[in-house]
Gaussian input, Z-matrix of N, CA and C with variables (Angstrom, degrees):
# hf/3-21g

backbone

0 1
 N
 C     1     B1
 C     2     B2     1     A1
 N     3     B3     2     A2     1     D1
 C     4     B4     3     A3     2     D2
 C     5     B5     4     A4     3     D3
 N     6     B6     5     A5     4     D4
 C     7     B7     6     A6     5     D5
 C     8     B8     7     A7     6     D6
 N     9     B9     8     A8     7     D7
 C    10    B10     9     A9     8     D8
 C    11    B11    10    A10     9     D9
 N    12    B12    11    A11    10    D10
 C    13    B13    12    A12    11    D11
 C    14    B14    13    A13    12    D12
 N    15    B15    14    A14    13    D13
 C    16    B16    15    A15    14    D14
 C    17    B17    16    A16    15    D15
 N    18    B18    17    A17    16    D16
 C    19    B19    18    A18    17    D17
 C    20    B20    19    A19    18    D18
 N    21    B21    20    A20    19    D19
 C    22    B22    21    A21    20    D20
 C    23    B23    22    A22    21    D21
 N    24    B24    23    A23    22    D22
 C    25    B25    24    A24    23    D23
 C    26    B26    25    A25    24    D24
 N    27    B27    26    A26    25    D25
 C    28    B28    27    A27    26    D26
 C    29    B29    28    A28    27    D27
 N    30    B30    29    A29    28    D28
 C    31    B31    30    A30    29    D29
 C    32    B32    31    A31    30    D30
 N    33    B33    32    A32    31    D31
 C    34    B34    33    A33    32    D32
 C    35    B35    34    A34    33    D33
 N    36    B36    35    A35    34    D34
 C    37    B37    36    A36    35    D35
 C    38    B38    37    A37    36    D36
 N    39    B39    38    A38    37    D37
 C    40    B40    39    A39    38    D38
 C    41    B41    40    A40    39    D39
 N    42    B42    41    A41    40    D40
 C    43    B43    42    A42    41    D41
 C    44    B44    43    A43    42    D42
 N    45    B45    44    A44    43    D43
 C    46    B46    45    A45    44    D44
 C    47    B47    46    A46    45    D45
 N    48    B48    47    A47    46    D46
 C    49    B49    48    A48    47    D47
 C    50    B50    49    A49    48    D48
 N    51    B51    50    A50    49    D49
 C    52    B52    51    A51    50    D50
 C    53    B53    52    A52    51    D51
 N    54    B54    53    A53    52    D52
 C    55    B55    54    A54    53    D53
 C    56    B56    55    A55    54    D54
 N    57    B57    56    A56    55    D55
 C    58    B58    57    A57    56    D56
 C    59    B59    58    A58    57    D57
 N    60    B60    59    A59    58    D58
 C    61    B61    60    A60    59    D59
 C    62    B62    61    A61    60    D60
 N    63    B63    62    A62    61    D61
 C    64    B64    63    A63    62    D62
 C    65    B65    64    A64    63    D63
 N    66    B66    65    A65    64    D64
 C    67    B67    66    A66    65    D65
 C    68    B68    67    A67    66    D66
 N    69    B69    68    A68    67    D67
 C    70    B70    69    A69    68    D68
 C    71    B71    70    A70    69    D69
 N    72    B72    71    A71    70    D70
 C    73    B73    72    A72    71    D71
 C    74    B74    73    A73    72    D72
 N    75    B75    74    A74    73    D73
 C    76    B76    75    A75    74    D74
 C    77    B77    76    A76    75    D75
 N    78    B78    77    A77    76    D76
 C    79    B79    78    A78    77    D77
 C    80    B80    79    A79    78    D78
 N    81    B81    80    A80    79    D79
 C    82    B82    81    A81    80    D80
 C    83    B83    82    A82    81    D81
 N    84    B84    83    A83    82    D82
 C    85    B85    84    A84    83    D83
 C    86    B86    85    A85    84    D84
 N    87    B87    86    A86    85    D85
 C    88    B88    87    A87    86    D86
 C    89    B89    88    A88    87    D87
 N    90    B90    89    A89    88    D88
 C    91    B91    90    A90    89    D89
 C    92    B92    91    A91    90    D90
 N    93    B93    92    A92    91    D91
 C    94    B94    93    A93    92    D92
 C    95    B95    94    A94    93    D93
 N    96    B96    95    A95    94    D94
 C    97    B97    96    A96    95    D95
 C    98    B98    97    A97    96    D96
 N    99    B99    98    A98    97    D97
 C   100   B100    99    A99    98    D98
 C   101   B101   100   A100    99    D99
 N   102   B102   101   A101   100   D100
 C   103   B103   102   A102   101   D101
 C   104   B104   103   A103   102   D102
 N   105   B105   104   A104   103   D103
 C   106   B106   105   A105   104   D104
 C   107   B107   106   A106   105   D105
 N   108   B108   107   A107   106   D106
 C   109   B109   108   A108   107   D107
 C   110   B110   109   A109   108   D108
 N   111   B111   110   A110   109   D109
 C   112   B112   111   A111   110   D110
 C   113   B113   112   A112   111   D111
 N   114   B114   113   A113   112   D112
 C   115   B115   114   A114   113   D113
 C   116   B116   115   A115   114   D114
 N   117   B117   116   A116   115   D115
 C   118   B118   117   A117   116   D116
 C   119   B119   118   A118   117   D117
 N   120   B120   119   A119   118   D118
 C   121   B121   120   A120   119   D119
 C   122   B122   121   A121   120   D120
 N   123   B123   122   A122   121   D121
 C   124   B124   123   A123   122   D122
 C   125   B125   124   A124   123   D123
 N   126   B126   125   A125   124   D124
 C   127   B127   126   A126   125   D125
 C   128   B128   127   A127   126   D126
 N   129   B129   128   A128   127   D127
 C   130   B130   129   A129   128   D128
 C   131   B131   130   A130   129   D129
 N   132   B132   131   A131   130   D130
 C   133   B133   132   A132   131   D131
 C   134   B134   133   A133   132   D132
 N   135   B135   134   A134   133   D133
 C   136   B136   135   A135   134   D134
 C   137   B137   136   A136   135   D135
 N   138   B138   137   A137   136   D136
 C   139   B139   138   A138   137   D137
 C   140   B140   139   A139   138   D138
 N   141   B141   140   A140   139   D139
 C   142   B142   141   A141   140   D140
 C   143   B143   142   A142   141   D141
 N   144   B144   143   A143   142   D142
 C   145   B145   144   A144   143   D143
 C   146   B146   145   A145   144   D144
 N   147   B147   146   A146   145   D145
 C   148   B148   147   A147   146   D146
 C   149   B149   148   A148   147   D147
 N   150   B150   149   A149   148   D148
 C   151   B151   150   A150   149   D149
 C   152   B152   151   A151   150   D150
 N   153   B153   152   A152   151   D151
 C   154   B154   153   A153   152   D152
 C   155   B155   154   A154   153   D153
 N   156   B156   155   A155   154   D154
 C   157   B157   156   A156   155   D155
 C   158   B158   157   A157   156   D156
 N   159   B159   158   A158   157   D157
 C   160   B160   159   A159   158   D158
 C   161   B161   160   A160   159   D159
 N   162   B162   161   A161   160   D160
 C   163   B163   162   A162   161   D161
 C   164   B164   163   A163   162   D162
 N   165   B165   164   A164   163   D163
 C   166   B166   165   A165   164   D164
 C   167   B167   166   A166   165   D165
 N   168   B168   167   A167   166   D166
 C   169   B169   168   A168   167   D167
 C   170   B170   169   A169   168   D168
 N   171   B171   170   A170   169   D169
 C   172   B172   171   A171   170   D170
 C   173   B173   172   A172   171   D171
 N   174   B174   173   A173   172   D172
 C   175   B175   174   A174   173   D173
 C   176   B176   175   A175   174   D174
 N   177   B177   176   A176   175   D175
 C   178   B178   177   A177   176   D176
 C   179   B179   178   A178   177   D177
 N   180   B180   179   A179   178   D178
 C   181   B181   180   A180   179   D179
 C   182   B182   181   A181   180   D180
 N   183   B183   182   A182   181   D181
 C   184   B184   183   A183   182   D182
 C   185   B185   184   A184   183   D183
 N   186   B186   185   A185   184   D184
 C   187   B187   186   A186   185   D185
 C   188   B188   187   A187   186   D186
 N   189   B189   188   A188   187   D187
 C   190   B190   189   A189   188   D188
 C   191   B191   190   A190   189   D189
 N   192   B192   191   A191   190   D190
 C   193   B193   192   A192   191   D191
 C   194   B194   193   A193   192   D192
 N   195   B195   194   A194   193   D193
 C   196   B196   195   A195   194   D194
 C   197   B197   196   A196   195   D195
 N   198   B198   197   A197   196   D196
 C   199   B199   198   A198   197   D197
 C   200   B200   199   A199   198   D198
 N   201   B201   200   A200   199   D199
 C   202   B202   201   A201   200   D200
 C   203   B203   202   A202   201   D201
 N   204   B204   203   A203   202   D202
 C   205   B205   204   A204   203   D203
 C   206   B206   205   A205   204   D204
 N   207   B207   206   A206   205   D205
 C   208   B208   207   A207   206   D206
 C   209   B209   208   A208   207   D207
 N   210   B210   209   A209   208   D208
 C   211   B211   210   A210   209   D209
 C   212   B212   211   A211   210   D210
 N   213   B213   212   A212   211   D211
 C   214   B214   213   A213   212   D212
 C   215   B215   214   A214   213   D213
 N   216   B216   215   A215   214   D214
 C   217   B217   216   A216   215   D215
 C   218   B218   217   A217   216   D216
 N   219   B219   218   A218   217   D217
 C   220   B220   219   A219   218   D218
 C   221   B221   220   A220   219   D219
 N   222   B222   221   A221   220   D220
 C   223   B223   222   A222   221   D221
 C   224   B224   223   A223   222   D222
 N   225   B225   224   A224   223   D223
 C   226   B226   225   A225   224   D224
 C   227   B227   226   A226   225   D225
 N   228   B228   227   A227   226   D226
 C   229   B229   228   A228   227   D227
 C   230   B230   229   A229   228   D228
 N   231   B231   230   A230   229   D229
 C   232   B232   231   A231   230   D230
 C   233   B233   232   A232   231   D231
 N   234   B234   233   A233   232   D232
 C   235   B235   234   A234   233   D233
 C   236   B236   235   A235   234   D234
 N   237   B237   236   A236   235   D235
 C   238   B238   237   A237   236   D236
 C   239   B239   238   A238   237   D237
 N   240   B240   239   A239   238   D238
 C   241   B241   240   A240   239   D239
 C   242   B242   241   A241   240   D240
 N   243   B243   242   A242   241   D241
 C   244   B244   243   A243   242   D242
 C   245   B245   244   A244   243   D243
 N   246   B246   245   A245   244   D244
 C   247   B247   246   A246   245   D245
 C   248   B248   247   A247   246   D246
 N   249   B249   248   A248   247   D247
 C   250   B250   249   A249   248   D248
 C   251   B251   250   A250   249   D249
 N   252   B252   251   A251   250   D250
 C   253   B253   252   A252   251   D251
 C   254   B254   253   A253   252   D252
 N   255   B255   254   A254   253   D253
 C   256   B256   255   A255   254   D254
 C   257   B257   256   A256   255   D255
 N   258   B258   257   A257   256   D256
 C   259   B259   258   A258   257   D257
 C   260   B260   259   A259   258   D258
 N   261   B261   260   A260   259   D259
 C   262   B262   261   A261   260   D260
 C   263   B263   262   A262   261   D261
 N   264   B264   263   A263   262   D262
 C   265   B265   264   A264   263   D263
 C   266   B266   265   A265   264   D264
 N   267   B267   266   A266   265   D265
 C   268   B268   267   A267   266   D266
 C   269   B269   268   A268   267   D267
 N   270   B270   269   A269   268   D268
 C   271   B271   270   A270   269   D269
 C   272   B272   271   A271   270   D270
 N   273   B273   272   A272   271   D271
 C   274   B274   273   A273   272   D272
 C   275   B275   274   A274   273   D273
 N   276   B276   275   A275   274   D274
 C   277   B277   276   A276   275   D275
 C   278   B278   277   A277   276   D276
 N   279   B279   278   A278   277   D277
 C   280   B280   279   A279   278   D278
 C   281   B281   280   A280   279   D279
 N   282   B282   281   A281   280   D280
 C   283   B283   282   A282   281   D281
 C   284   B284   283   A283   282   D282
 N   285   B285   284   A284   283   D283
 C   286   B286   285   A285   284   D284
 C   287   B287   286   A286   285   D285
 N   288   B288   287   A287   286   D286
 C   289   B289   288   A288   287   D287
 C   290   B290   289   A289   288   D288
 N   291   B291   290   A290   289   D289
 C   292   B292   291   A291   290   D290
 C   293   B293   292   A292   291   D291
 N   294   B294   293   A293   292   D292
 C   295   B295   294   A294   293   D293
 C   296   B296   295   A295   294   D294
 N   297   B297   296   A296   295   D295
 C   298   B298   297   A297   296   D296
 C   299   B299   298   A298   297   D297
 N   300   B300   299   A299   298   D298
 C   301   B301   300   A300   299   D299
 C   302   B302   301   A301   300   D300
 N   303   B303   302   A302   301   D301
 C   304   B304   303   A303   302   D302
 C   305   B305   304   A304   303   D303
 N   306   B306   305   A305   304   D304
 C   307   B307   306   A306   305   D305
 C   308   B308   307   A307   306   D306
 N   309   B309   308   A308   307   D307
 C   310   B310   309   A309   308   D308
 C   311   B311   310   A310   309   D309
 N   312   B312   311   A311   310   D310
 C   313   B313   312   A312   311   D311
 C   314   B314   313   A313   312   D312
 N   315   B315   314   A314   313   D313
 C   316   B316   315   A315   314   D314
 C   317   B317   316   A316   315   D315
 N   318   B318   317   A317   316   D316
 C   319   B319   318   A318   317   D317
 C   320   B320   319   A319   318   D318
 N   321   B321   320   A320   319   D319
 C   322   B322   321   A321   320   D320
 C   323   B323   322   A322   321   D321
 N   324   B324   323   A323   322   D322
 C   325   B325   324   A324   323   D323
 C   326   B326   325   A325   324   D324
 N   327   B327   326   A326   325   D325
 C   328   B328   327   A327   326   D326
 C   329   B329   328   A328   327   D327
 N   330   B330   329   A329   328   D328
 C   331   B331   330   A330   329   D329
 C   332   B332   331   A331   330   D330

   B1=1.4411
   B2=1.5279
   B3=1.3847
   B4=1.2900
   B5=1.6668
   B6=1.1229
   B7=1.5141
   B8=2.2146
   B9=1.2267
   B10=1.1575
   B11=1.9327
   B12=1.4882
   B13=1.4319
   B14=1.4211
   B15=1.4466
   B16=1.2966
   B17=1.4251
   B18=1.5984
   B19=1.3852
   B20=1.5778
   B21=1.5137
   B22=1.2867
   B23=1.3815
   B24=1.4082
   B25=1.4786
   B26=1.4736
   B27=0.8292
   B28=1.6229
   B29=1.0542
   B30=1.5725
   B31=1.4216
   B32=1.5598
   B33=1.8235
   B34=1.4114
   B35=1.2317
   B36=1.4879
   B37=1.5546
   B38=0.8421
   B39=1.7557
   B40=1.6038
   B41=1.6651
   B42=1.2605
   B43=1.0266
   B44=1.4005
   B45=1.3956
   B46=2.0288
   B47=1.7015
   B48=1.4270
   B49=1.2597
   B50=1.8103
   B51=1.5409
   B52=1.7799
   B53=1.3042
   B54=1.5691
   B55=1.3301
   B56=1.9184
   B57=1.2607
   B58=1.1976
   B59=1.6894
   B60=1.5119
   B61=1.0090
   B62=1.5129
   B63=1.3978
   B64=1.4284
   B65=1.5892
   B66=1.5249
   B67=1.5763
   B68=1.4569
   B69=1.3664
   B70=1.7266
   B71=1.7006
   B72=1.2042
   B73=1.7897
   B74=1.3539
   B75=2.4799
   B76=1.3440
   B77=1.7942
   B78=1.2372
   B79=2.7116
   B80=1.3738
   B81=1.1878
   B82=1.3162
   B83=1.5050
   B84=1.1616
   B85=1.8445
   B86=1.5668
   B87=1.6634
   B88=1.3109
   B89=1.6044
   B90=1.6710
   B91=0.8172
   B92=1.9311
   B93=0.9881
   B94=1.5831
   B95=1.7293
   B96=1.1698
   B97=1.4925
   B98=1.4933
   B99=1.2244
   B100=1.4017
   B101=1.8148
   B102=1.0932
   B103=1.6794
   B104=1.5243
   B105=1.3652
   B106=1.2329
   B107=1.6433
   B108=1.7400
   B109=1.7293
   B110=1.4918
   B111=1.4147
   B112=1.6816
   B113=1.6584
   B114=1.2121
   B115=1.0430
   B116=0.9659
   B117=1.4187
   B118=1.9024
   B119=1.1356
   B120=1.7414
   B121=1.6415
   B122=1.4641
   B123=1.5933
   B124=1.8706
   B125=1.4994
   B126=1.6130
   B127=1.5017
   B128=2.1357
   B129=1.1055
   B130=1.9052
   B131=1.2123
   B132=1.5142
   B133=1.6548
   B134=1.5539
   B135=1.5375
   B136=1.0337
   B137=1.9403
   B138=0.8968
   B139=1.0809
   B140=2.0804
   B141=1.3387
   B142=1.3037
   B143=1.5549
   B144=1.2597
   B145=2.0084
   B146=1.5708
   B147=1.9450
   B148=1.4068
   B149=1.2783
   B150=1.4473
   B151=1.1898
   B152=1.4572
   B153=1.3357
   B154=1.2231
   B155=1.8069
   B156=1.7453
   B157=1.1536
   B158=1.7474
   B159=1.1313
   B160=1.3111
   B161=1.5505
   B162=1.1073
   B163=1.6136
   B164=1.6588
   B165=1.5711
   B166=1.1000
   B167=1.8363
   B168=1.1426
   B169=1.3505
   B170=2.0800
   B171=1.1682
   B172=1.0006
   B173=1.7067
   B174=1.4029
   B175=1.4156
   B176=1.3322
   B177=1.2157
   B178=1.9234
   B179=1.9622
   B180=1.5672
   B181=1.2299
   B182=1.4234
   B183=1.6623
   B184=1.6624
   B185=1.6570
   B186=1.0526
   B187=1.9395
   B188=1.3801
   B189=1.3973
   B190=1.4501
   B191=1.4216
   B192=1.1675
   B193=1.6508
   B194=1.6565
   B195=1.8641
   B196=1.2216
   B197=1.3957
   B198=1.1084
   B199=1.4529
   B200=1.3463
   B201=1.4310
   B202=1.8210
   B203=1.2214
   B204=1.8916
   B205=1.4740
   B206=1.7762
   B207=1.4067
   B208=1.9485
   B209=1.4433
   B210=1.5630
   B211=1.3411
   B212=1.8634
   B213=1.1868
   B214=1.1952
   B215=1.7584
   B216=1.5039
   B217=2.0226
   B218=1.6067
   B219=1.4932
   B220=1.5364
   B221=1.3274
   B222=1.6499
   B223=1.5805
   B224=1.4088
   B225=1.3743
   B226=1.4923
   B227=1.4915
   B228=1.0204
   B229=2.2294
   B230=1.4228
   B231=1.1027
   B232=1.8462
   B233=1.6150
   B234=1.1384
   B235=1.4700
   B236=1.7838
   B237=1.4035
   B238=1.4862
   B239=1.8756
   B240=1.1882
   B241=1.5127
   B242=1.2715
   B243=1.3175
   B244=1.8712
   B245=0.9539
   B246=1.6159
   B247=1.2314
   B248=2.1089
   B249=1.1350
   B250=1.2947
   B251=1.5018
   B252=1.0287
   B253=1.6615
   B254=1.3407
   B255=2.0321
   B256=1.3988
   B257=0.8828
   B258=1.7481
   B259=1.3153
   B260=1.2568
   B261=1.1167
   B262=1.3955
   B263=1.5792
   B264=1.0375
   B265=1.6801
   B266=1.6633
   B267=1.4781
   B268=1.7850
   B269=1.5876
   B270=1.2816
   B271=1.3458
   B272=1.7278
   B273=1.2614
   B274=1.2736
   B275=1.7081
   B276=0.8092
   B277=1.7857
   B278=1.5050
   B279=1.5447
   B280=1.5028
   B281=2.1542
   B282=1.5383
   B283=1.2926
   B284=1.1780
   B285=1.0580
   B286=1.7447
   B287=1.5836
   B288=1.6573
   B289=1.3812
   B290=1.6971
   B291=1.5669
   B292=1.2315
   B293=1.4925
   B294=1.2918
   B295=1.4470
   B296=1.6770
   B297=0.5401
   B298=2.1870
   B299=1.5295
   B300=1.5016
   B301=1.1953
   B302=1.8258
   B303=1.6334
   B304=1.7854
   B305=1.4056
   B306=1.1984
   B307=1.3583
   B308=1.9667
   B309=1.0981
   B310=1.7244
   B311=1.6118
   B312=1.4044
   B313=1.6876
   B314=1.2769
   B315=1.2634
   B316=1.5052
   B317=1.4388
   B318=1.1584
   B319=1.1914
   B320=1.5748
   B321=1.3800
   B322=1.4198
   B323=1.0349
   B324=1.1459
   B325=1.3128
   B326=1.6781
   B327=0.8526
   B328=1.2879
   B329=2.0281
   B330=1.4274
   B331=1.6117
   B332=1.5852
   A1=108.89
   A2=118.50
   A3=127.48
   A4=110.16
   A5=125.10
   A6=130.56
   A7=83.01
   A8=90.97
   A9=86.93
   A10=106.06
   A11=107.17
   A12=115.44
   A13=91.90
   A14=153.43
   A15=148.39
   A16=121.12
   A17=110.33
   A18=130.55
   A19=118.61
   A20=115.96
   A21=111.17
   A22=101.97
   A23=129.79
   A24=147.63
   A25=108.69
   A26=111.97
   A27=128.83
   A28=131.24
   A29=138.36
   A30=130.95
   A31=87.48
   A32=94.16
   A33=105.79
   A34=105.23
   A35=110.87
   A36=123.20
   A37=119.97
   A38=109.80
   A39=112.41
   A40=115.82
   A41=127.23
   A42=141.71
   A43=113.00
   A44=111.24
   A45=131.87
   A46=84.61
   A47=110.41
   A48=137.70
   A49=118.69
   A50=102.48
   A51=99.95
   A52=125.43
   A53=117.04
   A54=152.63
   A55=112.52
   A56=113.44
   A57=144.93
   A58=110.15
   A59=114.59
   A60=120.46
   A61=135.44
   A62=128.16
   A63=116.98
   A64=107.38
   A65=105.23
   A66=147.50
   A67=82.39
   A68=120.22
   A69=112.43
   A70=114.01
   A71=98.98
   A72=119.34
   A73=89.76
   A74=101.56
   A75=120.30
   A76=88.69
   A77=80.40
   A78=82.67
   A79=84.65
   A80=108.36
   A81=139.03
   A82=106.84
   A83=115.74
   A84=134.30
   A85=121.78
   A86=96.27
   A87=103.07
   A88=110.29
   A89=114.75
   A90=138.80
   A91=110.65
   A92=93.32
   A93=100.19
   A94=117.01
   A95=105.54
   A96=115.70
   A97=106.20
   A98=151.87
   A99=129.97
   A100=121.20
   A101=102.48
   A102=109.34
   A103=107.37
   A104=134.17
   A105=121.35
   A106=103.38
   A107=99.56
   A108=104.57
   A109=89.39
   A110=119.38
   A111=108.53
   A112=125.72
   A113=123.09
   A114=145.28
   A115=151.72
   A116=134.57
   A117=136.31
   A118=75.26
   A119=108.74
   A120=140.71
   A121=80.57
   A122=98.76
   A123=112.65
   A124=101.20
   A125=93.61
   A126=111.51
   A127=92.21
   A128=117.09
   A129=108.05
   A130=91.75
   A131=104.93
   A132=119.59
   A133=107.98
   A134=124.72
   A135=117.87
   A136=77.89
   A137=134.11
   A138=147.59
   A139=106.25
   A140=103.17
   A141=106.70
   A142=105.72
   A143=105.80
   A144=107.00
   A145=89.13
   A146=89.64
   A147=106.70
   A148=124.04
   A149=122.80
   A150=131.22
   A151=104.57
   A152=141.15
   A153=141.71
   A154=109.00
   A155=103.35
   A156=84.85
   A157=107.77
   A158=92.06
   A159=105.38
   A160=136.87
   A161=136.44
   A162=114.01
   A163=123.30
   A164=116.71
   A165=100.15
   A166=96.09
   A167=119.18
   A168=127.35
   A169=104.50
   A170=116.79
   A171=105.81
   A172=94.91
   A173=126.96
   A174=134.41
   A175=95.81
   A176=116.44
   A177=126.73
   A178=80.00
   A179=112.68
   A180=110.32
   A181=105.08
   A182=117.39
   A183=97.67
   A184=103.61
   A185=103.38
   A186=128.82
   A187=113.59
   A188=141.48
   A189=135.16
   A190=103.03
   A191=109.49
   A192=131.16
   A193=95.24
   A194=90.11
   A195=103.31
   A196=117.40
   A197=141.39
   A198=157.32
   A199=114.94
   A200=125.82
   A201=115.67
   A202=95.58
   A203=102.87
   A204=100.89
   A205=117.41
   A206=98.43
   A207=88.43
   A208=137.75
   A209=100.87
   A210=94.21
   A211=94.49
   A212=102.26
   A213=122.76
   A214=127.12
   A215=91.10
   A216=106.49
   A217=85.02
   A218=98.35
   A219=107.40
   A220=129.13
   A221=92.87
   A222=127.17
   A223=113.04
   A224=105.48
   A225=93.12
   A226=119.94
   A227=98.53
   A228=100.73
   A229=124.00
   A230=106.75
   A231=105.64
   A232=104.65
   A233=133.60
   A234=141.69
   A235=95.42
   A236=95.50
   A237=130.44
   A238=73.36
   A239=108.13
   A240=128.58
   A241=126.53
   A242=103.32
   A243=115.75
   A244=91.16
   A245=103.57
   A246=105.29
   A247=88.55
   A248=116.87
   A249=124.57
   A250=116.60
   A251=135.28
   A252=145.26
   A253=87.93
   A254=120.87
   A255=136.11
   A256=108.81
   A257=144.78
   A258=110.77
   A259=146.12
   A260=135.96
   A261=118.96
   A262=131.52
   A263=114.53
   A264=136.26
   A265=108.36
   A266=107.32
   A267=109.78
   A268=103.29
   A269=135.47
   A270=127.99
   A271=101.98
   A272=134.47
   A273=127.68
   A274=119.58
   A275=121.05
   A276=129.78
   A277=79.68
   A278=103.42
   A279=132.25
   A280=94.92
   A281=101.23
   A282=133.54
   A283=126.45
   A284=103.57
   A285=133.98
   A286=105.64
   A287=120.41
   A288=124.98
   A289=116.67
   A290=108.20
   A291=118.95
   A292=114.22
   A293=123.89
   A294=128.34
   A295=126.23
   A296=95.91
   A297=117.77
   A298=121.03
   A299=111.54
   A300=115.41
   A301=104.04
   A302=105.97
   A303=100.67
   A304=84.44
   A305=135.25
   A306=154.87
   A307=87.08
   A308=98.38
   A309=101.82
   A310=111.97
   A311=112.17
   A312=132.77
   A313=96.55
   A314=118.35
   A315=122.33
   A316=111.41
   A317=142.56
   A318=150.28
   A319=122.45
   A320=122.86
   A321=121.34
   A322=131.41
   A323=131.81
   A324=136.11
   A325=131.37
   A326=143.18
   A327=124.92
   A328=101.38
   A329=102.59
   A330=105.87
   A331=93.97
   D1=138.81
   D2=179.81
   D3=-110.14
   D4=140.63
   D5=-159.08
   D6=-125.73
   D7=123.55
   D8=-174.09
   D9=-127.04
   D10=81.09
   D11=-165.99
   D12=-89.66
   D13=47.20
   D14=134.51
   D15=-87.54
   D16=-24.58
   D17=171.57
   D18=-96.27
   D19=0.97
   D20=-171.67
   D21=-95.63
   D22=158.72
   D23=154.12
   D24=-55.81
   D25=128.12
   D26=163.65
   D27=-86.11
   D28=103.19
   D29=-160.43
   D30=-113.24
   D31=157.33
   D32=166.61
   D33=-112.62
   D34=145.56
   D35=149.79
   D36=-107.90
   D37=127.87
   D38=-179.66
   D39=-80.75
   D40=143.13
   D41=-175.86
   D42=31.45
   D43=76.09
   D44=-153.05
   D45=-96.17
   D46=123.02
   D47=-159.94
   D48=30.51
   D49=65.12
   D50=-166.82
   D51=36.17
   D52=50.57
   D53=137.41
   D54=-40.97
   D55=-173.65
   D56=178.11
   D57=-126.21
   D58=125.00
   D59=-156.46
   D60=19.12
   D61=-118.25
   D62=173.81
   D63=-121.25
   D64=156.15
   D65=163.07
   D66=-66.10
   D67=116.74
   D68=131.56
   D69=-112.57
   D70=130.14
   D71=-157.50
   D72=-144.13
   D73=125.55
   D74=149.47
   D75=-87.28
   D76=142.44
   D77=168.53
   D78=-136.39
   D79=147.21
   D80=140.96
   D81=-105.73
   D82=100.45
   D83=155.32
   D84=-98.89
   D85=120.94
   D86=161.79
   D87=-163.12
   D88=138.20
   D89=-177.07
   D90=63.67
   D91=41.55
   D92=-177.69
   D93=86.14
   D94=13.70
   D95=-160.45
   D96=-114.04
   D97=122.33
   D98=158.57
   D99=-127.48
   D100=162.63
   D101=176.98
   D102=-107.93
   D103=101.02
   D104=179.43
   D105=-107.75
   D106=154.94
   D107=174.00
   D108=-115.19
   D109=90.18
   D110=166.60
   D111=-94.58
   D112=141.61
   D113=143.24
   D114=-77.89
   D115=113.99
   D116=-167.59
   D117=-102.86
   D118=165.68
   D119=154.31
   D120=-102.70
   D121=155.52
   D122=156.64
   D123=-41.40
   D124=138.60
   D125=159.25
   D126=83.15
   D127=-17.91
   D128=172.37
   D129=-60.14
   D130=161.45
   D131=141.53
   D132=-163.42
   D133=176.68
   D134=-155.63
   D135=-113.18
   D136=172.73
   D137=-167.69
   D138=-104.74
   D139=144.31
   D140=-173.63
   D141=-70.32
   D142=129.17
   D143=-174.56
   D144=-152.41
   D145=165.05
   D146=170.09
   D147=-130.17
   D148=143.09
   D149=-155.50
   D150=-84.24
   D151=109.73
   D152=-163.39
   D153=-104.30
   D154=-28.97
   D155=-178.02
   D156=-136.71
   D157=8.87
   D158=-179.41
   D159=-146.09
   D160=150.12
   D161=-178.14
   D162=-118.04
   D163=169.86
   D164=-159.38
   D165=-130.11
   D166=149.79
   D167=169.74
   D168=-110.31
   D169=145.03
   D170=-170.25
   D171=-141.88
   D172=125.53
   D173=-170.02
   D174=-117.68
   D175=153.34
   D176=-156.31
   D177=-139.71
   D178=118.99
   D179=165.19
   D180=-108.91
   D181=-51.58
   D182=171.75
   D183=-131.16
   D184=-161.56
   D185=-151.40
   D186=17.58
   D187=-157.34
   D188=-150.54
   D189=-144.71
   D190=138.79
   D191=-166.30
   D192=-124.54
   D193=158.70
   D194=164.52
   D195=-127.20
   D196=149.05
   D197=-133.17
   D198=-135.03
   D199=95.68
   D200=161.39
   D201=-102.20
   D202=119.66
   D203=167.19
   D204=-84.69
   D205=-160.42
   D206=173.41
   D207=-55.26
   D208=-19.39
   D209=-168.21
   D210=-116.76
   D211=50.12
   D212=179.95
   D213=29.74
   D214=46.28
   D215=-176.60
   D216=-106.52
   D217=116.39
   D218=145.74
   D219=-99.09
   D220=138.60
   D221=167.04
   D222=-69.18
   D223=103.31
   D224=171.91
   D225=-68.78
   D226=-38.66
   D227=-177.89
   D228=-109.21
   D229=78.60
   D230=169.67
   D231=-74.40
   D232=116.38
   D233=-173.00
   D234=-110.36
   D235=169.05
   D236=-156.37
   D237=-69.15
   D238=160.23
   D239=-171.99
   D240=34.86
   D241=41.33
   D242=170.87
   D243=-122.55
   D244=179.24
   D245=-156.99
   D246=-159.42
   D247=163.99
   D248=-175.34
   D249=-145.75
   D250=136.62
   D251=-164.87
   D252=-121.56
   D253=144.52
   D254=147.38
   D255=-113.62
   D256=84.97
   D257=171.08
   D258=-72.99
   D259=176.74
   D260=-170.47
   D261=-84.03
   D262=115.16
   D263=-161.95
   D264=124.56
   D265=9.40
   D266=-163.99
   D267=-97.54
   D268=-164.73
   D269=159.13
   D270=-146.77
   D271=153.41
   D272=117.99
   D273=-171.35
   D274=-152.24
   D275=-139.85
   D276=-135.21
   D277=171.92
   D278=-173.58
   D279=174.05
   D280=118.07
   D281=155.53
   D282=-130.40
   D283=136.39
   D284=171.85
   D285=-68.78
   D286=93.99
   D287=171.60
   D288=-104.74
   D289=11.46
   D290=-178.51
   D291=-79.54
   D292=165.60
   D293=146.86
   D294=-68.86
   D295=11.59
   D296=178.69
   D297=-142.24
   D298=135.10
   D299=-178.81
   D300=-44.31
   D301=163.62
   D302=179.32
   D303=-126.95
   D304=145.42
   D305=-127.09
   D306=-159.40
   D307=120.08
   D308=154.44
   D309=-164.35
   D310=167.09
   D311=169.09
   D312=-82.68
   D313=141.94
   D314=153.42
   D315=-126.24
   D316=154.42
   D317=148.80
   D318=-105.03
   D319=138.89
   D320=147.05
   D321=-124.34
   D322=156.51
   D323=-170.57
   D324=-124.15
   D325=109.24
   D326=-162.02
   D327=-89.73
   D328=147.49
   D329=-159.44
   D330=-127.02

C-alpha cells in the first residue's frame, strides 16, 4: 500500500487538544491506526494530552519544536531528524516556537 500525502487535502484543527491556533494534518486512518504529516505555523501547538489507549511516535523533518514530555520537563529543541515516543498511559504537548513552519510524521498506534 502506498500512502500518498502529496495528493491529500489538508485540514486544520483549531486549537487540536487546547493547543494554540491550528493542527494542519494529511491522516491516513484505518482501523484505529493513523499516519499523519502535521504542520504548526509559528506560535501553533498541539495541546498537552494523554494517550489512554494508544501511543504515538512523532518524527520532526523540518523547523524546531518544543516538547513537554510526561513528567512535564520541556524540550526546548526537537530538530529535523529526531524523533519522539508517547507511550500509552504517557502525556505530552509539541509547539512550534520557531520562525518557520515545523513539519513532522506522526504515527499512532493502538496497543
Amino acid at each position: 500500500m502506498i500512502i500518498d500525502f502529496l495528493n491529500m487535502t489538508e485540514d486544520a484543527k483549531p486549537n487540536f487538544k487546547g493547543g494554540e491556533k491550528a493542527y494542519n494534518v494529511k491522516m491516513f486512518n484505518t482501523d484505529g491506526n493513523k499516519i499523519m504529516r502535521g504542520r504548526l505555523v509559528p506560535g501553533a501547538s498541539i495541546g498537552f494530552h494523554t494517550h489512554t489507549e494508544d501511543q504515538e511516535v512523532i518524527y520532526i523533518l523540518e523547523g524546531e519544536g518544543s516538547l513537554v514530555d510526561a513528567e512535564g520537563n520541556v524540550l526546548d529543541k526537537v530538530l529535523p531528524g529526531q524523533a519522539t515516543l508517547c507511550p500509552k498511559g504517557e502525556s505530552h504537548s509539541l509547539a512550534n516556537r520557531g520562525d518557520s513552519d515545523l513539519l513532522f510524521f506522526a504515527v499512532v498506534t493502538s496497543v
